[in-house]
mmCIF file as Biopython writes it, N, C-alpha, C and O atoms, coordinates in Angstrom:
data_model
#
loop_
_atom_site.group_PDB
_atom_site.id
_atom_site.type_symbol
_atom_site.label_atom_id
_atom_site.label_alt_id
_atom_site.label_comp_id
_atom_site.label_asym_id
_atom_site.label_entity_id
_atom_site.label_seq_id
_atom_site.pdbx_PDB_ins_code
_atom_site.Cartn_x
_atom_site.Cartn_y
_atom_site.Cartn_z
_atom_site.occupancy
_atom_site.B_iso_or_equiv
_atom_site.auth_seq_id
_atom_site.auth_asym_id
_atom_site.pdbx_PDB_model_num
ATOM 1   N N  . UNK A ? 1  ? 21.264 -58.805 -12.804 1.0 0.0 1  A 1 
ATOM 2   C CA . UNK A ? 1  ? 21.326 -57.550 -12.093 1.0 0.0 1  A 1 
ATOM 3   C C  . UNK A ? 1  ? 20.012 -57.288 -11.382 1.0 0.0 1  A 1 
ATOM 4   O O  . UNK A ? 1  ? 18.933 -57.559 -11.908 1.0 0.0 1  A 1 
ATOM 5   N N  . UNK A ? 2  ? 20.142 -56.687 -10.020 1.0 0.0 2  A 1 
ATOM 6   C CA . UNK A ? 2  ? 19.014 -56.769 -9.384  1.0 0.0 2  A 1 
ATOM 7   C C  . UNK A ? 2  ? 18.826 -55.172 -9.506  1.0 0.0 2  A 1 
ATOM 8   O O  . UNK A ? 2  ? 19.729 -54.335 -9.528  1.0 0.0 2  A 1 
ATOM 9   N N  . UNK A ? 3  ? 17.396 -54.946 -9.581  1.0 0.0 3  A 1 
ATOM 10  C CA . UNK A ? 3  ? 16.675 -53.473 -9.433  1.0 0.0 3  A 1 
ATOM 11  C C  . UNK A ? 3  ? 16.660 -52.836 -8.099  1.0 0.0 3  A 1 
ATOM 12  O O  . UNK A ? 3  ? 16.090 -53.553 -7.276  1.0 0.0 3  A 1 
ATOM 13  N N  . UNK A ? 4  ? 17.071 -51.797 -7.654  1.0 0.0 4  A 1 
ATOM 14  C CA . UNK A ? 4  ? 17.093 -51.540 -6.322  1.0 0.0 4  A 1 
ATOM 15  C C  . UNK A ? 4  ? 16.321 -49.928 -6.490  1.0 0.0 4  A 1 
ATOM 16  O O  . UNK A ? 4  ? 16.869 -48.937 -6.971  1.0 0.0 4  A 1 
ATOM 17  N N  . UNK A ? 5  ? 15.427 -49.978 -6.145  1.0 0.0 5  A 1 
ATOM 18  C CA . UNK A ? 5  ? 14.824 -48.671 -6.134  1.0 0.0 5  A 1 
ATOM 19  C C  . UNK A ? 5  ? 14.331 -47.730 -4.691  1.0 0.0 5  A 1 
ATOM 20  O O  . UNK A ? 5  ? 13.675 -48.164 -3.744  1.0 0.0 5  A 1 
ATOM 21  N N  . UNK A ? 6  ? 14.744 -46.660 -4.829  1.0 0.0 6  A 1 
ATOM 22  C CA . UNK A ? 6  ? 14.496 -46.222 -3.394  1.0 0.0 6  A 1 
ATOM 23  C C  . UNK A ? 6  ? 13.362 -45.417 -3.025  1.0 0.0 6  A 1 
ATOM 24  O O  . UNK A ? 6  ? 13.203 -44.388 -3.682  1.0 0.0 6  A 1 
ATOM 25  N N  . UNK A ? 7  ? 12.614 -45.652 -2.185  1.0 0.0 7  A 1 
ATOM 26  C CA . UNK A ? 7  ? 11.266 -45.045 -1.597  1.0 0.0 7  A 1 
ATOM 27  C C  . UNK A ? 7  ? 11.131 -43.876 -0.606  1.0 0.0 7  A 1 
ATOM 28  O O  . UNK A ? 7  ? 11.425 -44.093 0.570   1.0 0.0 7  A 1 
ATOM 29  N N  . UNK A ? 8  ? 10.708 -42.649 -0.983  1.0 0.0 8  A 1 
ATOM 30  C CA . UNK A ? 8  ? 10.026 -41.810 0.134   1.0 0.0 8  A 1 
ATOM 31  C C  . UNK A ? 8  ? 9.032  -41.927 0.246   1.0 0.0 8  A 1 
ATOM 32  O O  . UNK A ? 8  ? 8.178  -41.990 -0.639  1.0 0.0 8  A 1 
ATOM 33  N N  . UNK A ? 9  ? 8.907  -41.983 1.378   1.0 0.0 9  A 1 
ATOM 34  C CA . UNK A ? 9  ? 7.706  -42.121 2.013   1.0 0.0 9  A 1 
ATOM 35  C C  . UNK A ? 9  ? 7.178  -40.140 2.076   1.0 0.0 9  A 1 
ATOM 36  O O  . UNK A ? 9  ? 8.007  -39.243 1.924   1.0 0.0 9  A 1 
ATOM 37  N N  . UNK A ? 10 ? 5.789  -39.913 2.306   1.0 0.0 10 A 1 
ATOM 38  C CA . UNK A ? 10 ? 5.283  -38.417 1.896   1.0 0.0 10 A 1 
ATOM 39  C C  . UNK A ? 10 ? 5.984  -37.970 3.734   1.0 0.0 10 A 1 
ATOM 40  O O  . UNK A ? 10 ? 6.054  -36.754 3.911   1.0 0.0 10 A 1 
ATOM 41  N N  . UNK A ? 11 ? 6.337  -38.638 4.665   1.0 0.0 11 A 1 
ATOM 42  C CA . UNK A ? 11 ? 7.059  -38.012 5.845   1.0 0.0 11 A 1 
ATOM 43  C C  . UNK A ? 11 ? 8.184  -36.950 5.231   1.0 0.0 11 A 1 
ATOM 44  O O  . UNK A ? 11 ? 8.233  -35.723 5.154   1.0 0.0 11 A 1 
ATOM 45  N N  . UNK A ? 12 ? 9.166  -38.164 4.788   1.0 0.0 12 A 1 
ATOM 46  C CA . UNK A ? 12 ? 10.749 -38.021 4.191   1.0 0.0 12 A 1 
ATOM 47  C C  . UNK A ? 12 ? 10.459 -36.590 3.077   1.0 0.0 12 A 1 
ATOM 48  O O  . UNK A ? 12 ? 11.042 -35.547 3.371   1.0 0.0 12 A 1 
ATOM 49  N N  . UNK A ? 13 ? 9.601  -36.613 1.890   1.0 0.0 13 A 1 
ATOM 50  C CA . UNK A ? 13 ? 9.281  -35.763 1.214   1.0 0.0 13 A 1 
ATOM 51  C C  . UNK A ? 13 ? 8.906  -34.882 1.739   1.0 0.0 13 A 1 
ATOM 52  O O  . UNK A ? 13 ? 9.739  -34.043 1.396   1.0 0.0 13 A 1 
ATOM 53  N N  . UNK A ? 14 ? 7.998  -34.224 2.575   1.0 0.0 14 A 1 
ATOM 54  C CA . UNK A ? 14 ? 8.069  -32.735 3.577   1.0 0.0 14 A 1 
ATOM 55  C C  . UNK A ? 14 ? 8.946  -33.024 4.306   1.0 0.0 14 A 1 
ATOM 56  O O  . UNK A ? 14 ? 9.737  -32.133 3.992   1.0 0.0 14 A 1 
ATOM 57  N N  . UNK A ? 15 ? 9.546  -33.702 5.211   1.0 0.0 15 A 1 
ATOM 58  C CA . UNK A ? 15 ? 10.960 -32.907 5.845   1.0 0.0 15 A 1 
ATOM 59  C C  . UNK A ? 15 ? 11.733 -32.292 4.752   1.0 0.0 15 A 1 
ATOM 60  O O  . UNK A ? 15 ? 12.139 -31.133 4.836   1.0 0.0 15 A 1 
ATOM 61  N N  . UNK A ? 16 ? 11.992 -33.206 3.506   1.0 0.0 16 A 1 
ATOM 62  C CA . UNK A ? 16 ? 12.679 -32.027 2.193   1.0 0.0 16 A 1 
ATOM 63  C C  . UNK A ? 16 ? 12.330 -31.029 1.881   1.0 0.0 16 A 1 
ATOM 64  O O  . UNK A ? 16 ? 12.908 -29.968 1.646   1.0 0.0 16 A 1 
ATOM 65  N N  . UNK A ? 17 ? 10.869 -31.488 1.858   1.0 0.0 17 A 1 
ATOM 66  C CA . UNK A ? 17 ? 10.748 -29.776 1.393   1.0 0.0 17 A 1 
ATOM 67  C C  . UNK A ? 17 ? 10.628 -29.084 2.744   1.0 0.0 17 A 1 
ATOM 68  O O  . UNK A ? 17 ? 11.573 -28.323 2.532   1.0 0.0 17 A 1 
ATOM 69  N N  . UNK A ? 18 ? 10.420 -28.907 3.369   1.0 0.0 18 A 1 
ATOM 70  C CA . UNK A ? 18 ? 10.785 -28.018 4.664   1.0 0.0 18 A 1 
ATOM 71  C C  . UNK A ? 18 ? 12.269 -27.249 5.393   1.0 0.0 18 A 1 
ATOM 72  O O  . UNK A ? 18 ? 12.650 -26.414 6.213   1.0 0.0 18 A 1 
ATOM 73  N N  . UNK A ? 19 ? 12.734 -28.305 4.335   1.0 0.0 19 A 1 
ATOM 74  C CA . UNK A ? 19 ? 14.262 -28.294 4.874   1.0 0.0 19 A 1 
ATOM 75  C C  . UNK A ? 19 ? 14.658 -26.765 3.457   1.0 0.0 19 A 1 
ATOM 76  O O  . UNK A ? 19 ? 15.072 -25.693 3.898   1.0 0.0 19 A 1 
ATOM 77  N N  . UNK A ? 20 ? 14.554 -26.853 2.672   1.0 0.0 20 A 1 
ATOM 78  C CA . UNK A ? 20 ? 14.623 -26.520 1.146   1.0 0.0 20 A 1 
ATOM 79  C C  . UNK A ? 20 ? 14.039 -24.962 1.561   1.0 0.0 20 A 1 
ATOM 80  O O  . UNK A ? 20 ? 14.723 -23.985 1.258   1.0 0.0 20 A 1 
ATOM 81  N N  . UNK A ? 21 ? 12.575 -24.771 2.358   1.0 0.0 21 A 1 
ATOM 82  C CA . UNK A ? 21 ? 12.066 -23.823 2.357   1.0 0.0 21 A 1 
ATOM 83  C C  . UNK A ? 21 ? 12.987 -22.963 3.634   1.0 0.0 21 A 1 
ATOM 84  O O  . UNK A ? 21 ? 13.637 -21.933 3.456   1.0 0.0 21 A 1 
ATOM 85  N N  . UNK A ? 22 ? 12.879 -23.454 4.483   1.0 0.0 22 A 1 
ATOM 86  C CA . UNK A ? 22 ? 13.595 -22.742 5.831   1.0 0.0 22 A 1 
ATOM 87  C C  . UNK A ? 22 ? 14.999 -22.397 5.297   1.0 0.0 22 A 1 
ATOM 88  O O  . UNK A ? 22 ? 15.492 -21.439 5.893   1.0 0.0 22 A 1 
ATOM 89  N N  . UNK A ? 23 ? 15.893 -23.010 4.180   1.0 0.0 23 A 1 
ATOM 90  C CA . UNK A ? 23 ? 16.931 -22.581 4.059   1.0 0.0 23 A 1 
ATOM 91  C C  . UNK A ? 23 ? 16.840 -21.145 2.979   1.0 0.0 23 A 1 
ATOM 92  O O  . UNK A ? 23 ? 17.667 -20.239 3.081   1.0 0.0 23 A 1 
ATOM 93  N N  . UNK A ? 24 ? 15.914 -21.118 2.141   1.0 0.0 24 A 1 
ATOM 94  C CA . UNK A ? 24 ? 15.466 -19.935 1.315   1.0 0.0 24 A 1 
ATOM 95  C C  . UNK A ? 24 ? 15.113 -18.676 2.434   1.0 0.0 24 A 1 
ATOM 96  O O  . UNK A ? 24 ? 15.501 -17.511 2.523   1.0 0.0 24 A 1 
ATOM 97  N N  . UNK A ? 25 ? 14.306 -19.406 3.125   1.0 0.0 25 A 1 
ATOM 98  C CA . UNK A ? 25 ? 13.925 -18.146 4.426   1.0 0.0 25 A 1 
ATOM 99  C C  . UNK A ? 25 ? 15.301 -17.882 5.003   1.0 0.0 25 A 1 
ATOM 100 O O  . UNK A ? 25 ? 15.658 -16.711 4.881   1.0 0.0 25 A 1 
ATOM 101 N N  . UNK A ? 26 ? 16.116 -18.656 5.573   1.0 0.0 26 A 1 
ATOM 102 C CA . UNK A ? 26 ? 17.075 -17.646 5.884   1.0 0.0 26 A 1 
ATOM 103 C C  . UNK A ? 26 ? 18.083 -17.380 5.117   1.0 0.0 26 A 1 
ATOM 104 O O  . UNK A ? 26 ? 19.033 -16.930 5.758   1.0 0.0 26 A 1 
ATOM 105 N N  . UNK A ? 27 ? 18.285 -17.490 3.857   1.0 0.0 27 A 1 
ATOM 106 C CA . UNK A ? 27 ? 18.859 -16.692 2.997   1.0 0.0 27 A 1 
ATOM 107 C C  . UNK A ? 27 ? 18.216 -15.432 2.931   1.0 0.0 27 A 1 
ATOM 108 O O  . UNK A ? 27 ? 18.843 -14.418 3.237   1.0 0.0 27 A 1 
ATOM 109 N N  . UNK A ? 28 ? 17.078 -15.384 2.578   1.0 0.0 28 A 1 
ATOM 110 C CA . UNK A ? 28 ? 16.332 -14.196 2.044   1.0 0.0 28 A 1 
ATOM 111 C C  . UNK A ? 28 ? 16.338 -13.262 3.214   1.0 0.0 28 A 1 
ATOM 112 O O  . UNK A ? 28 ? 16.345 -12.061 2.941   1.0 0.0 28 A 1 
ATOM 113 N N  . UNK A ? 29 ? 16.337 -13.716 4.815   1.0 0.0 29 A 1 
ATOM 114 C CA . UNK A ? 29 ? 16.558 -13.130 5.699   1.0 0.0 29 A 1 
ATOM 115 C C  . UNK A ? 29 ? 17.401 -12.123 6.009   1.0 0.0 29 A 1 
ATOM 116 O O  . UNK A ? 29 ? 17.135 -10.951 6.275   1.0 0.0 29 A 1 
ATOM 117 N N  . UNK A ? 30 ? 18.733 -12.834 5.936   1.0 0.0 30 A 1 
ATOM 118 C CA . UNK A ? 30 ? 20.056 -12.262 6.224   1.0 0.0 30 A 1 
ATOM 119 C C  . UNK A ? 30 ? 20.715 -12.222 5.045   1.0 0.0 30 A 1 
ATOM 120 O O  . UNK A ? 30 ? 21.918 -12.474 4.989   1.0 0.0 30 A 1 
ATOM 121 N N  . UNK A ? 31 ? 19.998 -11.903 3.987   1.0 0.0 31 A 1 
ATOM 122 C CA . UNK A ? 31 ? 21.034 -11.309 3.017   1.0 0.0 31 A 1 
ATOM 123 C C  . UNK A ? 31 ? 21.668 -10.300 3.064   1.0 0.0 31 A 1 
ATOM 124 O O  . UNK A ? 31 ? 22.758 -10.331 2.492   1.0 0.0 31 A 1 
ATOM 125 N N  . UNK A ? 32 ? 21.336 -9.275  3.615   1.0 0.0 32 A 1 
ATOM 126 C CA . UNK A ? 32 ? 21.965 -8.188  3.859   1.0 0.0 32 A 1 
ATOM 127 C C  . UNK A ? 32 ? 23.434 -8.571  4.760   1.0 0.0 32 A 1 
ATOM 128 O O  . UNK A ? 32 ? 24.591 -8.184  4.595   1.0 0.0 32 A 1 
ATOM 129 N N  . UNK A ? 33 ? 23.030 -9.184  5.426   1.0 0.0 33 A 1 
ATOM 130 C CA . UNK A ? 33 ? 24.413 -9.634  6.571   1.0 0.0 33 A 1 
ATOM 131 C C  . UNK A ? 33 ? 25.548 -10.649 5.216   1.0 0.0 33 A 1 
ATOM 132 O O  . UNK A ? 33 ? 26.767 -10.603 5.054   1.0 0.0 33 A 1 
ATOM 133 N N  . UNK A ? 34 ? 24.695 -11.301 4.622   1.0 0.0 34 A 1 
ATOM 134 C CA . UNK A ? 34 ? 25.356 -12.497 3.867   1.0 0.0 34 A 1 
ATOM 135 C C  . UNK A ? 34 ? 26.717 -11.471 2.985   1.0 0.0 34 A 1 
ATOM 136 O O  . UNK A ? 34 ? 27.917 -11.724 3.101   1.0 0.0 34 A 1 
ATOM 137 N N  . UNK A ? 35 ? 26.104 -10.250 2.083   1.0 0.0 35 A 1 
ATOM 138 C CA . UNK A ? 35 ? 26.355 -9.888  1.621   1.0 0.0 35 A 1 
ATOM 139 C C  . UNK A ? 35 ? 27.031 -8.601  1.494   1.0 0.0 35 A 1 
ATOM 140 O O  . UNK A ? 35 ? 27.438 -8.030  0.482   1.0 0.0 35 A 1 
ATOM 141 N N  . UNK A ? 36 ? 27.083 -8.141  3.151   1.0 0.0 36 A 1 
ATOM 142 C CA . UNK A ? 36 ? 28.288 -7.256  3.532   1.0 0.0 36 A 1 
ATOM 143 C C  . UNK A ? 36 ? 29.349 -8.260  4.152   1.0 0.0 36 A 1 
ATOM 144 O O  . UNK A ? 36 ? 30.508 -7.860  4.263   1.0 0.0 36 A 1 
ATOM 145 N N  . UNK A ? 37 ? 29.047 -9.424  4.524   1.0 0.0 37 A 1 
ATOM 146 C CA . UNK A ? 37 ? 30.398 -10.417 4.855   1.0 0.0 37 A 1 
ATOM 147 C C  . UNK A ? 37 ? 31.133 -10.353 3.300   1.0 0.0 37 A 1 
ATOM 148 O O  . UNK A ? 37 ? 32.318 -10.031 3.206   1.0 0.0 37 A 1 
ATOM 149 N N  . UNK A ? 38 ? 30.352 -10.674 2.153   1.0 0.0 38 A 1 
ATOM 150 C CA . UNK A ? 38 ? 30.831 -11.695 1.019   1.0 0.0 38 A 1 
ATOM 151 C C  . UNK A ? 38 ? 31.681 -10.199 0.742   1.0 0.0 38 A 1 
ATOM 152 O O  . UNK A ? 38 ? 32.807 -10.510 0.353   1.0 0.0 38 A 1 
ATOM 153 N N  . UNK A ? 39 ? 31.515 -8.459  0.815   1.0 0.0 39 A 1 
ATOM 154 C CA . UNK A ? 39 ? 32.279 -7.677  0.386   1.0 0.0 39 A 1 
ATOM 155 C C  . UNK A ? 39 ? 32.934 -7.283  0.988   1.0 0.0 39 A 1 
ATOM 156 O O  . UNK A ? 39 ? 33.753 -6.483  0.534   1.0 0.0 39 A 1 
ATOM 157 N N  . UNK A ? 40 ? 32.929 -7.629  2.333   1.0 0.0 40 A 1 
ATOM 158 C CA . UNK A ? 40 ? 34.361 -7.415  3.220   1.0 0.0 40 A 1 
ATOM 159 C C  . UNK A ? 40 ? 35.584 -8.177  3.227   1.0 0.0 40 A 1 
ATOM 160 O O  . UNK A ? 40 ? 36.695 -7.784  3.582   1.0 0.0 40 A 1 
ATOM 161 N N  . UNK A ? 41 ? 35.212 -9.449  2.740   1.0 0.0 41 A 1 
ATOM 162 C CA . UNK A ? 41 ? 36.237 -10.646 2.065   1.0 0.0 41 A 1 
ATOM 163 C C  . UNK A ? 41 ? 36.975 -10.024 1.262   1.0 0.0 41 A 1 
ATOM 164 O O  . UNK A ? 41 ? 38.174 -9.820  1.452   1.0 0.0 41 A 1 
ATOM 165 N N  . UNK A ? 42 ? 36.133 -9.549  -0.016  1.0 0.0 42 A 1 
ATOM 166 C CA . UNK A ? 42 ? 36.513 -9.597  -1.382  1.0 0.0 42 A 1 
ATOM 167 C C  . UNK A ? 42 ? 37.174 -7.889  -1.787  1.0 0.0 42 A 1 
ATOM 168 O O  . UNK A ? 42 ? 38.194 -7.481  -2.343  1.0 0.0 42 A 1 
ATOM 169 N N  . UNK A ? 43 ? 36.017 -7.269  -1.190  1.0 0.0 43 A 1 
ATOM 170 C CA . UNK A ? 43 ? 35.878 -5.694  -1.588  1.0 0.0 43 A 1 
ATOM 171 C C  . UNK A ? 43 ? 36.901 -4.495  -0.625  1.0 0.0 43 A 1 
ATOM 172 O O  . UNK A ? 43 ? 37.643 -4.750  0.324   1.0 0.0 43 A 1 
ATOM 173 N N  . UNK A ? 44 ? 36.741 -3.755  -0.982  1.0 0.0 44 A 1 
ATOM 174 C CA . UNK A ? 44 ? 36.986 -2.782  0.654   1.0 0.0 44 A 1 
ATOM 175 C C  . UNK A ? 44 ? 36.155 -2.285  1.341   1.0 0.0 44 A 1 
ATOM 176 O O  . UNK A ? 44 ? 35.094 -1.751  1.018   1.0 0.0 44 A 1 
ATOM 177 N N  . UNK A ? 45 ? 36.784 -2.502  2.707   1.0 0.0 45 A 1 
ATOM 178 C CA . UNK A ? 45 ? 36.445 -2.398  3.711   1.0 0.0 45 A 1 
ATOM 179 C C  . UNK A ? 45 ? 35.906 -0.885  3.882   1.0 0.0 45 A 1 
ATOM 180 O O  . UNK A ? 45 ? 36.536 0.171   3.921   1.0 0.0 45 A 1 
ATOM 181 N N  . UNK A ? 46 ? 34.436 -1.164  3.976   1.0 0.0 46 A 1 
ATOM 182 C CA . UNK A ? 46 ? 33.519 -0.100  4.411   1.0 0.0 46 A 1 
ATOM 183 C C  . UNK A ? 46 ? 33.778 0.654   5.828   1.0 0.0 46 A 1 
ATOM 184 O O  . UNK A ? 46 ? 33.796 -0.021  6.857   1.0 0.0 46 A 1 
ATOM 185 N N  . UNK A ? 47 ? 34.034 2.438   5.880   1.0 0.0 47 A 1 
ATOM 186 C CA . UNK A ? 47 ? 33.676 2.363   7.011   1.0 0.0 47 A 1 
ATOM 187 C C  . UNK A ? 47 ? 32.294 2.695   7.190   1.0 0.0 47 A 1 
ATOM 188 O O  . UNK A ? 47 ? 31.519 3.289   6.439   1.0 0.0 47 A 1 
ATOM 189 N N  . UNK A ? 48 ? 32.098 2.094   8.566   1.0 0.0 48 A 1 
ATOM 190 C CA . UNK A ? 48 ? 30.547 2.413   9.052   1.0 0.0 48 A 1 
ATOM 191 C C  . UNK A ? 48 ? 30.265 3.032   10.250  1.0 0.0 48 A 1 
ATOM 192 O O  . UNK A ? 48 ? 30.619 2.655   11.367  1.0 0.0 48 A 1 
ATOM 193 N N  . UNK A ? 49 ? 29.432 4.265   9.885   1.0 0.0 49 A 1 
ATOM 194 C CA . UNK A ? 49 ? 29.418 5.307   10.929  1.0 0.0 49 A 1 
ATOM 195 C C  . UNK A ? 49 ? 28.179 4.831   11.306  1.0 0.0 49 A 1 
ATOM 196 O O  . UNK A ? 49 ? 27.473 4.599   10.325  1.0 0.0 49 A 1 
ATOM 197 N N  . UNK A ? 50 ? 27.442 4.507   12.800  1.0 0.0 50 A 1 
ATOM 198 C CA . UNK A ? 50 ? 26.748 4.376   13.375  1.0 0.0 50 A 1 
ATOM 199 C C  . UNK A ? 50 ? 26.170 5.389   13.550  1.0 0.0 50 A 1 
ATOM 200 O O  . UNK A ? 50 ? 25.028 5.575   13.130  1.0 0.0 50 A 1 
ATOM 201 N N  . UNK A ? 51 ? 26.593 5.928   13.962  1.0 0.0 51 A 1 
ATOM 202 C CA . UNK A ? 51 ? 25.705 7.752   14.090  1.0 0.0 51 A 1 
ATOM 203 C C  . UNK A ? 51 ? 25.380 8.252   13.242  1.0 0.0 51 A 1 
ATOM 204 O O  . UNK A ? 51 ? 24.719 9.239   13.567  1.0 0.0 51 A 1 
ATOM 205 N N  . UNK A ? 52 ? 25.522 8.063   11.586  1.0 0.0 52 A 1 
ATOM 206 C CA . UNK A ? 52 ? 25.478 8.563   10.476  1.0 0.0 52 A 1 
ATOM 207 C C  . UNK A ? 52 ? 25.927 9.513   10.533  1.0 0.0 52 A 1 
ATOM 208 O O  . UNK A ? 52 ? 26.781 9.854   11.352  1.0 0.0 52 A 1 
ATOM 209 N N  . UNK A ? 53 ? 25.085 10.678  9.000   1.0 0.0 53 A 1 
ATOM 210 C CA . UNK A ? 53 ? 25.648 11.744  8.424   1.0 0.0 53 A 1 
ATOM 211 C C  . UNK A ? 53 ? 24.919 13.142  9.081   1.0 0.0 53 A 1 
ATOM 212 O O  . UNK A ? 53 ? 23.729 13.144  8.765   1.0 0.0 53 A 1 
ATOM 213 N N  . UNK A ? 54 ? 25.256 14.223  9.829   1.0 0.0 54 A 1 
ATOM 214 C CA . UNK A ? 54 ? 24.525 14.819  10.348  1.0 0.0 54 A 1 
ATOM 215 C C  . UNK A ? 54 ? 25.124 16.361  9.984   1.0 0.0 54 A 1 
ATOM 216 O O  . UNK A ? 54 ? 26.273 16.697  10.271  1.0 0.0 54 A 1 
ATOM 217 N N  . UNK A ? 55 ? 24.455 16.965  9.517   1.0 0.0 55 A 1 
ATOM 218 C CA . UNK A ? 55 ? 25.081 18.018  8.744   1.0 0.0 55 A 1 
ATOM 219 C C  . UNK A ? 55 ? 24.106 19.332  9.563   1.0 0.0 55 A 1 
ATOM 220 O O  . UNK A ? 55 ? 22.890 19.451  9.716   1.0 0.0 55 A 1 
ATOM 221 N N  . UNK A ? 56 ? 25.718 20.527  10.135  1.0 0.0 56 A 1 
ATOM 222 C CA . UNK A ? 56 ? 24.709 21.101  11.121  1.0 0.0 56 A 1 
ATOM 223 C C  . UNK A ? 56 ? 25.036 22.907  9.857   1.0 0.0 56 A 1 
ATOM 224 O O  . UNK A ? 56 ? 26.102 23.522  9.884   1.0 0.0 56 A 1 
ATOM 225 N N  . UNK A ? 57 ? 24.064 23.234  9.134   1.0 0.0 57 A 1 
ATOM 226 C CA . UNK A ? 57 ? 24.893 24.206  9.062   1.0 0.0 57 A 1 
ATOM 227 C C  . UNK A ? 57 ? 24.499 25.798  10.068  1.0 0.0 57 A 1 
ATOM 228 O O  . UNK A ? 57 ? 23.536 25.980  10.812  1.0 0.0 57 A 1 
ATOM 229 N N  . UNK A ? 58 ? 25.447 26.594  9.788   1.0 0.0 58 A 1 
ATOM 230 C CA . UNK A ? 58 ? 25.006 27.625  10.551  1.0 0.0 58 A 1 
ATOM 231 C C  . UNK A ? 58 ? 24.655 28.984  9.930   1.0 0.0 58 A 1 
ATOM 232 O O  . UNK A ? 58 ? 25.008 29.493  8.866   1.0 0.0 58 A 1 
ATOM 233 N N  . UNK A ? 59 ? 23.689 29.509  11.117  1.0 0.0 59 A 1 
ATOM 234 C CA . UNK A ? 59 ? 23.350 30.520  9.930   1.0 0.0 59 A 1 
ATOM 235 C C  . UNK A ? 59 ? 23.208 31.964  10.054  1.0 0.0 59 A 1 
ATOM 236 O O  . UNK A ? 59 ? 22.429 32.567  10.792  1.0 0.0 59 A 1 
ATOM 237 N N  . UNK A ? 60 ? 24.146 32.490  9.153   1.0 0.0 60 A 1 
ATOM 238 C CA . UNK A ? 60 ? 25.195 33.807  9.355   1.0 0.0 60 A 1 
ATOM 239 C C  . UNK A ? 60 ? 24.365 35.202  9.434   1.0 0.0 60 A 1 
ATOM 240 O O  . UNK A ? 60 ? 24.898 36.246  9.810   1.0 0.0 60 A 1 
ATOM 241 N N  . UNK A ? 61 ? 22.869 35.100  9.001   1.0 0.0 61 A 1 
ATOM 242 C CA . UNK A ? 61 ? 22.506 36.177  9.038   1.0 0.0 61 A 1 
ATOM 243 C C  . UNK A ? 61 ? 22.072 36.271  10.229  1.0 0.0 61 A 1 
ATOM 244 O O  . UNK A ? 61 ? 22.231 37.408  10.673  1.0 0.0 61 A 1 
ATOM 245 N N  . UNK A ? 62 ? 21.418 35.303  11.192  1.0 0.0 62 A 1 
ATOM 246 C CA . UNK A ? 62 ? 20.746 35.352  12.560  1.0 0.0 62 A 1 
ATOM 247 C C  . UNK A ? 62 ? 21.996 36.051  13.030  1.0 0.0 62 A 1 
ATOM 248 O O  . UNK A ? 62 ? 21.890 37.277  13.064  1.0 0.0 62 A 1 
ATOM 249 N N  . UNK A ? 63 ? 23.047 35.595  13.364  1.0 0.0 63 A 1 
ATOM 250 C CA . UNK A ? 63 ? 24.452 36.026  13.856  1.0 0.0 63 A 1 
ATOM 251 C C  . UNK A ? 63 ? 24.213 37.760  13.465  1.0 0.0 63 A 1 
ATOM 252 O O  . UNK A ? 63 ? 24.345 38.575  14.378  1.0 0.0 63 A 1 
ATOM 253 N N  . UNK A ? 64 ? 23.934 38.130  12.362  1.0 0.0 64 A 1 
ATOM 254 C CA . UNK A ? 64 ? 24.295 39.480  12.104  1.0 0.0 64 A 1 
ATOM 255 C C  . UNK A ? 64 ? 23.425 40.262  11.871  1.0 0.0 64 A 1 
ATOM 256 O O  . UNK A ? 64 ? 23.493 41.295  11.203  1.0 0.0 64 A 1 
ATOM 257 N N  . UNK A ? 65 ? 21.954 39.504  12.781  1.0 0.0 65 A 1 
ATOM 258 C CA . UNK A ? 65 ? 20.762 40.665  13.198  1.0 0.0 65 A 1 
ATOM 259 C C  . UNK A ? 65 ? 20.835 40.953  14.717  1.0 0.0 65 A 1 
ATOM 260 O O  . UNK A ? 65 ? 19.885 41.609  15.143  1.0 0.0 65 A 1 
ATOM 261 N N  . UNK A ? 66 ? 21.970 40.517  15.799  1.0 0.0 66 A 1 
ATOM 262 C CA . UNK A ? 66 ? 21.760 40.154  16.271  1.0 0.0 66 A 1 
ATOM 263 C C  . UNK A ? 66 ? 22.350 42.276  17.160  1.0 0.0 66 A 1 
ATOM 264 O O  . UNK A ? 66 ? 22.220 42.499  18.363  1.0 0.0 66 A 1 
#
C-alpha cells in the first residue's frame, strides 16, 4: 500500500482561511436579513409598516380655552 499524503502549501492555507473569515463576515452582516427570511418561511408573516408607529394625541383642554 502506497502512502499518499496531501500538501498545502501556506498560499492554499490563507485562501482557507480567508474564505472561512469573509463567510463569518457576511453572516454576521446580514443576519438580520438571514433571519427575517428564515421567519417568513417558517413563522408568520410580519406586517411591516415603513412609516412606523405615530401616535398623534389631541388635546381637549386647548380646544376648551379657546
Amino acid at each position: 500500500m502506497a502512502n499518499h499524503f496531501l500538501y498545502f502549501d501556506p498560499g492554499t492555507g490563507a485562501l482557507v482561511v480567508q474564505l472561512l473569515v469573509a463567510i463569518g463576515a457576511g453572516v454576521t452582516l446580514f443576519y438580520r436579513k438571514i433571519t427575517t427570511g428564515i421567519k417568513s418561511v417558517f413563522g408568520k408573516k410580519q406586517n411591516q409598516d415603513h412609516m412606523g408607529t405615530i401616535d398623534i394625541e389631541e388635546n381637549k383642554d386647548a380646544d376648551n380655552n379657546k
